[in-house]
N, CA, C and O atoms as a GROMACS GRO file, in nm:
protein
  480
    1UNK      N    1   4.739 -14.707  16.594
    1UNK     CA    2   4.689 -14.634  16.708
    1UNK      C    3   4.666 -14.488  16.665
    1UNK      O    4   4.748 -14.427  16.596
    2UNK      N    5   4.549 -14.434  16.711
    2UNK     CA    6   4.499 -14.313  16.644
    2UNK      C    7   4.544 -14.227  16.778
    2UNK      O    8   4.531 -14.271  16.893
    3UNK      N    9   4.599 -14.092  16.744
    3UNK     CA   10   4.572 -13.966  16.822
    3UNK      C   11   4.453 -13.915  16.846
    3UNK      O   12   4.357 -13.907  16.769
    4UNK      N   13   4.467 -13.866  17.003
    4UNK     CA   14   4.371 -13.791  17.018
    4UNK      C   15   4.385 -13.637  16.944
    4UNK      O   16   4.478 -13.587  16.881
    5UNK      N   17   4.264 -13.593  16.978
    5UNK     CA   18   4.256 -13.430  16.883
    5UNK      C   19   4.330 -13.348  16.988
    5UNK      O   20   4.353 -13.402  17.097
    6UNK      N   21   4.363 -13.246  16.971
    6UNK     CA   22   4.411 -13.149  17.042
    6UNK      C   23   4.312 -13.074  17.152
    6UNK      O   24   4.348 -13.026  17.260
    7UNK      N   25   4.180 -13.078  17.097
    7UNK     CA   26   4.072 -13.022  17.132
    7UNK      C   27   4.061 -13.106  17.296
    7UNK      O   28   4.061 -13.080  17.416
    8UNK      N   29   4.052 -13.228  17.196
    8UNK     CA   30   4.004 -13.326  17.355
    8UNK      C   31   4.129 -13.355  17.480
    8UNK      O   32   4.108 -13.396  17.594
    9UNK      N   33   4.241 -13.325  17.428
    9UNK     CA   34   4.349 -13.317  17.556
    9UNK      C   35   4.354 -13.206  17.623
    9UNK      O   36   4.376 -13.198  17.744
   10UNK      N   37   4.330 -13.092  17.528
   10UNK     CA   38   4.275 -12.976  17.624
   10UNK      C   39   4.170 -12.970  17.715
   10UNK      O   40   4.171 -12.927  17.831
   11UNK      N   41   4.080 -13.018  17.651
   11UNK     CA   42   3.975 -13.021  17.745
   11UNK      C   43   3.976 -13.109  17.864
   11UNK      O   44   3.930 -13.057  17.965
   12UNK      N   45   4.034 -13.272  17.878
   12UNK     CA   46   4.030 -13.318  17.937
   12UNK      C   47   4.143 -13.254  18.039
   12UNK      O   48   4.100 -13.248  18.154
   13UNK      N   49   4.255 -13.214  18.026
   13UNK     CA   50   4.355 -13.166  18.098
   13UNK      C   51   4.308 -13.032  18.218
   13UNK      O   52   4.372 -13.002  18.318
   14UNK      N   53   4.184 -12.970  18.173
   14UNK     CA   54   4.105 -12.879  18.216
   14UNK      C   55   4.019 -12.907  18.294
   14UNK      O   56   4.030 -12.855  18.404
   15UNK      N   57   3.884 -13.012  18.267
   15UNK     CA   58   3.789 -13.038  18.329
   15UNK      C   59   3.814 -13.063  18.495
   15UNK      O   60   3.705 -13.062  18.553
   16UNK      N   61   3.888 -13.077  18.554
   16UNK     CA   62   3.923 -13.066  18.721
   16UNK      C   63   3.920 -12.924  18.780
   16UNK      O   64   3.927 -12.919  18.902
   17UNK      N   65   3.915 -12.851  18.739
   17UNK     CA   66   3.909 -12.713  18.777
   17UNK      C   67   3.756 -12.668  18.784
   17UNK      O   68   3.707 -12.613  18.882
   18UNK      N   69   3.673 -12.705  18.643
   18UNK     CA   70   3.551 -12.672  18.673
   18UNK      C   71   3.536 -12.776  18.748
   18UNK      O   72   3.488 -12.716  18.844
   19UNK      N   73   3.540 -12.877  18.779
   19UNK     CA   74   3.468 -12.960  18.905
   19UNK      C   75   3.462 -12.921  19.038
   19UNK      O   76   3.370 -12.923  19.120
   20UNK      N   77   3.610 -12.876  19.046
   20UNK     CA   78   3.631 -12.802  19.143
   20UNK      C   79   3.611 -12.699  19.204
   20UNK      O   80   3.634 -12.678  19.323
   21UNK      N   81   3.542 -12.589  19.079
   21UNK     CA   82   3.441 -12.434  19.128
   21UNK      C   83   3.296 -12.514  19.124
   21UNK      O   84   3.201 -12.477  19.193
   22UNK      N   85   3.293 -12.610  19.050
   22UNK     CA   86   3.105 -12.668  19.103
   22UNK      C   87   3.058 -12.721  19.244
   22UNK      O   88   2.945 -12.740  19.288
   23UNK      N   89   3.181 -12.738  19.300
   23UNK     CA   90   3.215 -12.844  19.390
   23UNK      C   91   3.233 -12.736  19.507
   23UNK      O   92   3.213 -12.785  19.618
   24UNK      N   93   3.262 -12.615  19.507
   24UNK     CA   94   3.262 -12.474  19.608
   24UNK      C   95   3.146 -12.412  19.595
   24UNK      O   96   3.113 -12.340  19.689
   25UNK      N   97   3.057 -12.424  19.482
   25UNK     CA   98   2.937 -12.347  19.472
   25UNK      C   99   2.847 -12.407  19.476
   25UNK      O  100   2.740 -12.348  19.489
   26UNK      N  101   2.849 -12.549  19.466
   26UNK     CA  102   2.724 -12.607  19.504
   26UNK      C  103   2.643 -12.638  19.642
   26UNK      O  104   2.532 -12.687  19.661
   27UNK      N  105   2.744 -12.590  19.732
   27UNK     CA  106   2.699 -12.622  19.867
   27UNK      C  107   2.585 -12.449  19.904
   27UNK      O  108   2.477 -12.444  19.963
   28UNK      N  109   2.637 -12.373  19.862
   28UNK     CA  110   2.556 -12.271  19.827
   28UNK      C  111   2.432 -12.203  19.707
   28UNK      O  112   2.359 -12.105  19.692
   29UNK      N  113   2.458 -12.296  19.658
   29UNK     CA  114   2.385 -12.279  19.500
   29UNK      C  115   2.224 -12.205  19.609
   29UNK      O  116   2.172 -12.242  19.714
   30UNK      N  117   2.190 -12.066  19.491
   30UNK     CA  118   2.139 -11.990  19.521
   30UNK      C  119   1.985 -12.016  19.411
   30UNK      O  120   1.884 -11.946  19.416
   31UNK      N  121   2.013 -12.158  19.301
   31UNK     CA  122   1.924 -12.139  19.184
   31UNK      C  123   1.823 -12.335  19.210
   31UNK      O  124   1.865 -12.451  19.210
   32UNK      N  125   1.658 -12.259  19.232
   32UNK     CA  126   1.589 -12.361  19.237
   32UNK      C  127   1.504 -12.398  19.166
   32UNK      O  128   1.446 -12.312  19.099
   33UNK      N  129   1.455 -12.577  19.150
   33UNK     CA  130   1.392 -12.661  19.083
   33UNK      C  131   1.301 -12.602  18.995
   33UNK      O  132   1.289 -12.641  18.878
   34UNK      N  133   1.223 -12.489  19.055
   34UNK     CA  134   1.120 -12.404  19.012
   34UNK      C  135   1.135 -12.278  18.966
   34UNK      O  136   1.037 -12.205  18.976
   35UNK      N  137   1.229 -12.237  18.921
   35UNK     CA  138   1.273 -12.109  18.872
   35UNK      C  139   1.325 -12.118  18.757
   35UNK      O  140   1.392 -12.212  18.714
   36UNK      N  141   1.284 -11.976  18.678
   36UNK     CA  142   1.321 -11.976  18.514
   36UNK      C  143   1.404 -11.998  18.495
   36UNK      O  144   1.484 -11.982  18.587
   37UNK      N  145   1.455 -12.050  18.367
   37UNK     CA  146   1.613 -12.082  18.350
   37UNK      C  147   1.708 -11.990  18.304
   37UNK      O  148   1.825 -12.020  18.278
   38UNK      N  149   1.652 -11.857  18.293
   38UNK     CA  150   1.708 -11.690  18.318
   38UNK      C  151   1.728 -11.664  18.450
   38UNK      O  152   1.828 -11.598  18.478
   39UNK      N  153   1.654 -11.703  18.540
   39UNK     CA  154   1.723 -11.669  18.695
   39UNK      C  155   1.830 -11.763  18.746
   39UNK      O  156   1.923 -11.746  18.824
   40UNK      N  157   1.770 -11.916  18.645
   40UNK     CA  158   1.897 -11.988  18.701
   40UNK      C  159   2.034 -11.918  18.627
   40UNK      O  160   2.090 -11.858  18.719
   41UNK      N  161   2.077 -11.907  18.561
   41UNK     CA  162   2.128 -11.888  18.445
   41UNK      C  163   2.191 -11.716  18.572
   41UNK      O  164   2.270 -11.739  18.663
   42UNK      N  165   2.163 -11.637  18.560
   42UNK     CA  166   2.177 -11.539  18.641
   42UNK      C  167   2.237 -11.523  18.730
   42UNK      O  168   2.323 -11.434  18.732
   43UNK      N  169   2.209 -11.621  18.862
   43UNK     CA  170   2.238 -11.660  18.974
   43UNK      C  171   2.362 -11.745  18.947
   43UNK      O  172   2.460 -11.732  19.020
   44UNK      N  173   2.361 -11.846  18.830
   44UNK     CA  174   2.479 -11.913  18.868
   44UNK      C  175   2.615 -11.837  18.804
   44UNK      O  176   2.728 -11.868  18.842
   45UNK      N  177   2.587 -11.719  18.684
   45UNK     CA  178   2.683 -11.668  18.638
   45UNK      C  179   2.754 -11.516  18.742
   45UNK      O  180   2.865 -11.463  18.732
   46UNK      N  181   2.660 -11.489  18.816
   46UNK     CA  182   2.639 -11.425  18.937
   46UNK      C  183   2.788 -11.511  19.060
   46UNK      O  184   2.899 -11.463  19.078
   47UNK      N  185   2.748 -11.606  19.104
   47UNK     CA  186   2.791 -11.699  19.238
   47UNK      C  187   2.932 -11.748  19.106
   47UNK      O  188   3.032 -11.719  19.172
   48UNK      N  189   2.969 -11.785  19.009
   48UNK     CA  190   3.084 -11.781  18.939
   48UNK      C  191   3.181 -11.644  18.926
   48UNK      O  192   3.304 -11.644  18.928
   49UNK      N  193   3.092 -11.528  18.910
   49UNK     CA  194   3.178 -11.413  18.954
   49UNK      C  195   3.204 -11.430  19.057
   49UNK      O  196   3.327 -11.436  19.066
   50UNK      N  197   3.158 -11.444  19.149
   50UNK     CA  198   3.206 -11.400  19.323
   50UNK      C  199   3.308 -11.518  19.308
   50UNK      O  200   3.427 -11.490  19.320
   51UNK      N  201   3.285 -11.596  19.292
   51UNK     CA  202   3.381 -11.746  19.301
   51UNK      C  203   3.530 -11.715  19.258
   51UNK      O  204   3.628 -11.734  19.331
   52UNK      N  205   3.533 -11.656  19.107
   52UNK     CA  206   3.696 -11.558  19.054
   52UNK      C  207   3.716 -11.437  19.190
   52UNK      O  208   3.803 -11.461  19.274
   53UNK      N  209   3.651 -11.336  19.199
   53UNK     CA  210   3.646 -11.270  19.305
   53UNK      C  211   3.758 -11.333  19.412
   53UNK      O  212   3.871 -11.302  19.448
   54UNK      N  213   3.666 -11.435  19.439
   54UNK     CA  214   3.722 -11.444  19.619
   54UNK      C  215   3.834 -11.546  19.527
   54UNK      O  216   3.890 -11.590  19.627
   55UNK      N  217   3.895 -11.603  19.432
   55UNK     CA  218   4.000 -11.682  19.381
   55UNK      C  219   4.117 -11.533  19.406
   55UNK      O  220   4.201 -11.516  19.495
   56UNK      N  221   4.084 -11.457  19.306
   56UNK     CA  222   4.166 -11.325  19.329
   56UNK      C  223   4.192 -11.260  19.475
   56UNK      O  224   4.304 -11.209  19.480
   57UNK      N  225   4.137 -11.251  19.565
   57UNK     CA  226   4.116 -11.165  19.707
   57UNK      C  227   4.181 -11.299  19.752
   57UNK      O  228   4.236 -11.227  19.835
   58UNK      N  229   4.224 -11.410  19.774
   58UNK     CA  230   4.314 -11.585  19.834
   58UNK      C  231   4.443 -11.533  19.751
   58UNK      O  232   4.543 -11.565  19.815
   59UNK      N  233   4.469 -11.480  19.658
   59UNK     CA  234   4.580 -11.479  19.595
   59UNK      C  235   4.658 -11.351  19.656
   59UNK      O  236   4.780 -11.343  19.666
   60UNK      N  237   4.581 -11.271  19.686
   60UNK     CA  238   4.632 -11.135  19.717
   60UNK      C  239   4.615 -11.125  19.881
   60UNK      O  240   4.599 -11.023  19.949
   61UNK      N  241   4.623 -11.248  19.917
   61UNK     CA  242   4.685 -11.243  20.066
   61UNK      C  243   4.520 -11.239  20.131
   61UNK      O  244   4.520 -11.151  20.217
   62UNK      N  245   4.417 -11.287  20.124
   62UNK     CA  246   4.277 -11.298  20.205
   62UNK      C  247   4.265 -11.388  20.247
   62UNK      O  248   4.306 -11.490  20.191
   63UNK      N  249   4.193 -11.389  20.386
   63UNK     CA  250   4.231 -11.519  20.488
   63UNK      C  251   4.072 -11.573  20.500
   63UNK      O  252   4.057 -11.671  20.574
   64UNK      N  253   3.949 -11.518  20.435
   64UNK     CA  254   3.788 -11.542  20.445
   64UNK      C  255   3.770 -11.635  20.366
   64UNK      O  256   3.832 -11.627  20.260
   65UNK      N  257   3.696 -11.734  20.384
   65UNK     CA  258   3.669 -11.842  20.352
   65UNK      C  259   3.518 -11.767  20.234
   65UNK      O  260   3.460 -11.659  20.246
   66UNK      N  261   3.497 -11.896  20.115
   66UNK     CA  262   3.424 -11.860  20.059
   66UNK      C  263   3.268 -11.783  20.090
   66UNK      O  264   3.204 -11.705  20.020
   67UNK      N  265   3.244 -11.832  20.204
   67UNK     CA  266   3.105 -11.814  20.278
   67UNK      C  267   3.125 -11.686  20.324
   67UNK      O  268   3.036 -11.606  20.291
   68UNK      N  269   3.237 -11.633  20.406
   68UNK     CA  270   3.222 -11.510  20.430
   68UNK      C  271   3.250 -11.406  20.389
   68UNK      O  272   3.228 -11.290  20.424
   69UNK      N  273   3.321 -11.468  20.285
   69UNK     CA  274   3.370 -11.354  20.183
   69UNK      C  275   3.210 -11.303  20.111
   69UNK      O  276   3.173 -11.186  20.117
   70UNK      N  277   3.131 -11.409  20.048
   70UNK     CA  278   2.999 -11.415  19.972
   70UNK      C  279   2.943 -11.309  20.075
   70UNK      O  280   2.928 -11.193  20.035
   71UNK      N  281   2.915 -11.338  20.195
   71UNK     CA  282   2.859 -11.252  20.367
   71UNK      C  283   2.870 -11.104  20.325
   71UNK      O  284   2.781 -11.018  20.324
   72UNK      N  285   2.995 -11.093  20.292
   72UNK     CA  286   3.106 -10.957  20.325
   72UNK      C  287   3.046 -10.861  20.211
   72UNK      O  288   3.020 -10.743  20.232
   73UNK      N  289   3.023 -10.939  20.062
   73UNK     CA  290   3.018 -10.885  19.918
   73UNK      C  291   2.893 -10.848  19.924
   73UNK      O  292   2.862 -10.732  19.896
   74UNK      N  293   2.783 -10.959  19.969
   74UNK     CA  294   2.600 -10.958  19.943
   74UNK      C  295   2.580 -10.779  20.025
   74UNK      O  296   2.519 -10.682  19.980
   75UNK      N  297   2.664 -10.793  20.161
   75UNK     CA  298   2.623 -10.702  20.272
   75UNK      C  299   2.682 -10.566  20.223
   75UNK      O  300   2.649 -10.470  20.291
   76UNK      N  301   2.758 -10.544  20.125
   76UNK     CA  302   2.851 -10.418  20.067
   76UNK      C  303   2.754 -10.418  19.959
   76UNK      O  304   2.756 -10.302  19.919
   77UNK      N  305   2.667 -10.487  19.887
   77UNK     CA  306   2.532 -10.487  19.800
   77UNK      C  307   2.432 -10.414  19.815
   77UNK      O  308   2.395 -10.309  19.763
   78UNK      N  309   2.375 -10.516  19.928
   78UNK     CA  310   2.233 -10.484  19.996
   78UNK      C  311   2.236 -10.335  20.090
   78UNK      O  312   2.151 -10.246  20.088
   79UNK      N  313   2.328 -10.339  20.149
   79UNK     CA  314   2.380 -10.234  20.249
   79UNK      C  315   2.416 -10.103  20.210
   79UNK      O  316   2.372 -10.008  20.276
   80UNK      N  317   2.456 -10.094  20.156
   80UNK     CA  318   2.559 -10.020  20.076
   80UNK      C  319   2.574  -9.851  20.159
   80UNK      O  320   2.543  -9.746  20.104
   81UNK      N  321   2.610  -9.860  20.252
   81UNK     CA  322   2.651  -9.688  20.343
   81UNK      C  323   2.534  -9.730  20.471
   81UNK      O  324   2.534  -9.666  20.576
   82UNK      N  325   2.476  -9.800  20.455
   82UNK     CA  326   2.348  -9.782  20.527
   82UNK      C  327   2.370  -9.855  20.689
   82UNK      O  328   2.296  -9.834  20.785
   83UNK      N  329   2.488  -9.942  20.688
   83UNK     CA  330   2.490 -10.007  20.823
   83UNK      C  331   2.639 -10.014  20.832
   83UNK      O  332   2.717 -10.025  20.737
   84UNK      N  333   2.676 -10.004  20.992
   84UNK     CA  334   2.826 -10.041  21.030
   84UNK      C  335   2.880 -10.160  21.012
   84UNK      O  336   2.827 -10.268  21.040
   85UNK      N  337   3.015 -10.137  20.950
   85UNK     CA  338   3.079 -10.336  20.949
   85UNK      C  339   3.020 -10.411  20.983
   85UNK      O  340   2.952 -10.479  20.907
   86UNK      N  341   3.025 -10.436  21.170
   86UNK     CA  342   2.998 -10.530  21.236
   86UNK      C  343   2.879 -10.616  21.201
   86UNK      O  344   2.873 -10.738  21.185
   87UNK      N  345   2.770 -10.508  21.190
   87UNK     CA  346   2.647 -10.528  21.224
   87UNK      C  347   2.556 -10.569  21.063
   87UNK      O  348   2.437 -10.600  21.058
   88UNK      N  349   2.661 -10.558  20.932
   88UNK     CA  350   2.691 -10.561  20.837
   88UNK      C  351   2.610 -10.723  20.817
   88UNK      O  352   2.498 -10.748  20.771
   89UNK      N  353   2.732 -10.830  20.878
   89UNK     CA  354   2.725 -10.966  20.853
   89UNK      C  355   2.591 -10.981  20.912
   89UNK      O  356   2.520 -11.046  20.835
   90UNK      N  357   2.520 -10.942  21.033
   90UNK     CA  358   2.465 -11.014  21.101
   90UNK      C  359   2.345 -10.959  21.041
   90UNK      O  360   2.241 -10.999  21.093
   91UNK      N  361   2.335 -10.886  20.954
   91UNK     CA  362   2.226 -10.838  20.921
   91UNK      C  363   2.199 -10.950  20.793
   91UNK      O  364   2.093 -11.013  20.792
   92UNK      N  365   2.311 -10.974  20.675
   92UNK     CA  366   2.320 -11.066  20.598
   92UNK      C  367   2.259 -11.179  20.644
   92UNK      O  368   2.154 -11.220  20.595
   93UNK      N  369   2.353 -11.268  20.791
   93UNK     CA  370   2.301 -11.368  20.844
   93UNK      C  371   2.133 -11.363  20.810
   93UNK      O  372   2.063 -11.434  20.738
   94UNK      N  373   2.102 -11.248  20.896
   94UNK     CA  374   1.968 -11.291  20.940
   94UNK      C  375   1.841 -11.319  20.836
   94UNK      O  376   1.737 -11.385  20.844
   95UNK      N  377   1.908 -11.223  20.721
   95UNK     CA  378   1.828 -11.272  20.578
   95UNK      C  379   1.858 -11.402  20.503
   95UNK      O  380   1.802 -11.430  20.396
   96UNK      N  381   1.960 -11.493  20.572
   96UNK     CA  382   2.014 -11.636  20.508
   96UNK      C  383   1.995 -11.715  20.569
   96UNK      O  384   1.990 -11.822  20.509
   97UNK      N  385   1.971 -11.722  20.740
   97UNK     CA  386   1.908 -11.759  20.836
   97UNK      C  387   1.784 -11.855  20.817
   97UNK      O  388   1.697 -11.826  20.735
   98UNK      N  389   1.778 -11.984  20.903
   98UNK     CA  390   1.606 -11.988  20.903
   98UNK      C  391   1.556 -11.918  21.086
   98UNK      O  392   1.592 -11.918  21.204
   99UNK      N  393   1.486 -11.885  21.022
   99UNK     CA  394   1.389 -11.835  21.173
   99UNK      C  395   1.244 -11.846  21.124
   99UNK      O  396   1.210 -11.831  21.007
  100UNK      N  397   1.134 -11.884  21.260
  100UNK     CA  398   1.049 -11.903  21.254
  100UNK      C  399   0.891 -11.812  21.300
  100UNK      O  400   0.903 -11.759  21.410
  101UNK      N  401   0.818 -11.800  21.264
  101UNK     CA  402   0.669 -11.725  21.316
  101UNK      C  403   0.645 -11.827  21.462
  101UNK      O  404   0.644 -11.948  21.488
  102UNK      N  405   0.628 -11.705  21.530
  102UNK     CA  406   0.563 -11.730  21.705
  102UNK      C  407   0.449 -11.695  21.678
  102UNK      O  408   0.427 -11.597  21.607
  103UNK      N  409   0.357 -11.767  21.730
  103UNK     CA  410   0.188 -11.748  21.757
  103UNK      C  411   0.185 -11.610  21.854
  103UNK      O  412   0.271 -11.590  21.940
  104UNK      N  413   0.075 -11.521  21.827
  104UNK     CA  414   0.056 -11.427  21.902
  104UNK      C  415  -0.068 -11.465  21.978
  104UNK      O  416  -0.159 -11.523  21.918
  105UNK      N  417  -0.082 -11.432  22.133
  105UNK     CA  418  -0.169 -11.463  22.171
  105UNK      C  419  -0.255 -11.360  22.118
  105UNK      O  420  -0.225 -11.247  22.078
  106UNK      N  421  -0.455 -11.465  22.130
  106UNK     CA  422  -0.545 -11.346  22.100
  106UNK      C  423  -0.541 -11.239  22.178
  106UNK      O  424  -0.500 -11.239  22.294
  107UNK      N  425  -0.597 -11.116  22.100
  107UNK     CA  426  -0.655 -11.035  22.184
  107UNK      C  427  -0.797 -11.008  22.227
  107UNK      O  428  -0.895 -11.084  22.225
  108UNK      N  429  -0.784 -10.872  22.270
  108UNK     CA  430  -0.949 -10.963  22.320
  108UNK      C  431  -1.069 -10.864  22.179
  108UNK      O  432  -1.189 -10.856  22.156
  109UNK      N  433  -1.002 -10.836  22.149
  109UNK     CA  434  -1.095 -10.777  21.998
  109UNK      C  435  -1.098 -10.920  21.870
  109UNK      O  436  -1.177 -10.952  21.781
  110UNK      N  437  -0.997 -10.962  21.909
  110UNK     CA  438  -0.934 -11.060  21.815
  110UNK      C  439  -0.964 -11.247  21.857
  110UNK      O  440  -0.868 -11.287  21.923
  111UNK      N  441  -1.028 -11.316  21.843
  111UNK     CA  442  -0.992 -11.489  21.889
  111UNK      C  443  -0.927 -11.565  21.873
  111UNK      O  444  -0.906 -11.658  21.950
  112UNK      N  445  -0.878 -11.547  21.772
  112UNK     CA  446  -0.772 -11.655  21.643
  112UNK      C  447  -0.647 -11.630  21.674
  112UNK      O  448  -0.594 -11.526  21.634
  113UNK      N  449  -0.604 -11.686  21.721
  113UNK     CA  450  -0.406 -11.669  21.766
  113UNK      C  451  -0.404 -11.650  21.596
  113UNK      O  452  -0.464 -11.704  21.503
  114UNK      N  453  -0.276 -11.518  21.613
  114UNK     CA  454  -0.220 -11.450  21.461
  114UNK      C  455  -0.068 -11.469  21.457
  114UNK      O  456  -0.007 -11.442  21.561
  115UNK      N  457  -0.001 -11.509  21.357
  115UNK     CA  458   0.103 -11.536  21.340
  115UNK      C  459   0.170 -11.364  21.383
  115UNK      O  460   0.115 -11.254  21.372
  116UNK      N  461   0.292 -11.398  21.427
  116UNK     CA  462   0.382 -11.281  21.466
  116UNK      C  463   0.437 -11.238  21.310
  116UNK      O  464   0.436 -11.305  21.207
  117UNK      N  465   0.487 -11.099  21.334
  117UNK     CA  466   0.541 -11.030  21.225
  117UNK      C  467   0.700 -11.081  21.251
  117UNK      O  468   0.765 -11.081  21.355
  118UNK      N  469   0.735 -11.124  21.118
  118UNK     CA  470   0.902 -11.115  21.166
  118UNK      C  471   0.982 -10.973  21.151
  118UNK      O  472   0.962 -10.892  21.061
  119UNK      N  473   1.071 -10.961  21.250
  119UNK     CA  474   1.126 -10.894  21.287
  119UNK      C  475   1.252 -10.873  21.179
  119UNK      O  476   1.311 -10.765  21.189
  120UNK      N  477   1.302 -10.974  21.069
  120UNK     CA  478   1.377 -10.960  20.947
  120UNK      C  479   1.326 -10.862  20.834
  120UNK      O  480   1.390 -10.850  20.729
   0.00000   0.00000   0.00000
């Protein structure tokens, strides 16, 4: 009976953990079918930081679930001095959001109903 390598008991003794951060980030995965494999590549080493992040911020006593923690981080990003807490998330939301174009009625210079501007 042959031993295994050292290599492969390590590894196998390991592999549940990455399943387990693929398995939190895939419901969010931010990287698509059609995109370079530098943006994928980007995005997913990107959403793996935040992933240690919010592992560290659960250890040190944080009660936000992965989603809003991601909410909390994107909006301290994008935001950055520019909007109050509150209004912080909902601004996030509304860029992660689906929302849709309302037909504008014609005017009377105009005939062709025109798609509305979104308001995002």
């Amino acid at each position: 009976m042959k031993r295994k390598p050292r290599c492969i008991v390590d590894y196998n003794s390991n592999t549940g953990s990455i399943d387990r951060q693929d398995a939190i980030i895939q419901p969010y995965a931010a990287a698509h079918k059609s995109m370079k494999w530098y943006r994928k590549l980007s995005f997913h080493l990107l959403q793996m930081a935040l992933l240690n992040a919010h592992i560290l911020y659960v250890k040190t006593g944080g009660t936000k679930t992965f989603l809003q923690f991601s909410h909390d981080v994107t909006a301290d990003l994008i935001f950055a001095g520019d909007v109050t807490p509150p209004d912080k998330v909902e601004s996030v939301v509304g860029l992660t959001e689906r929302h849709f174009l309302d037909k504008l009625e014609p005017s009377p210079t105009w005939t062709k109903p025109q798609p509305a501007r979104c308001r995002m």
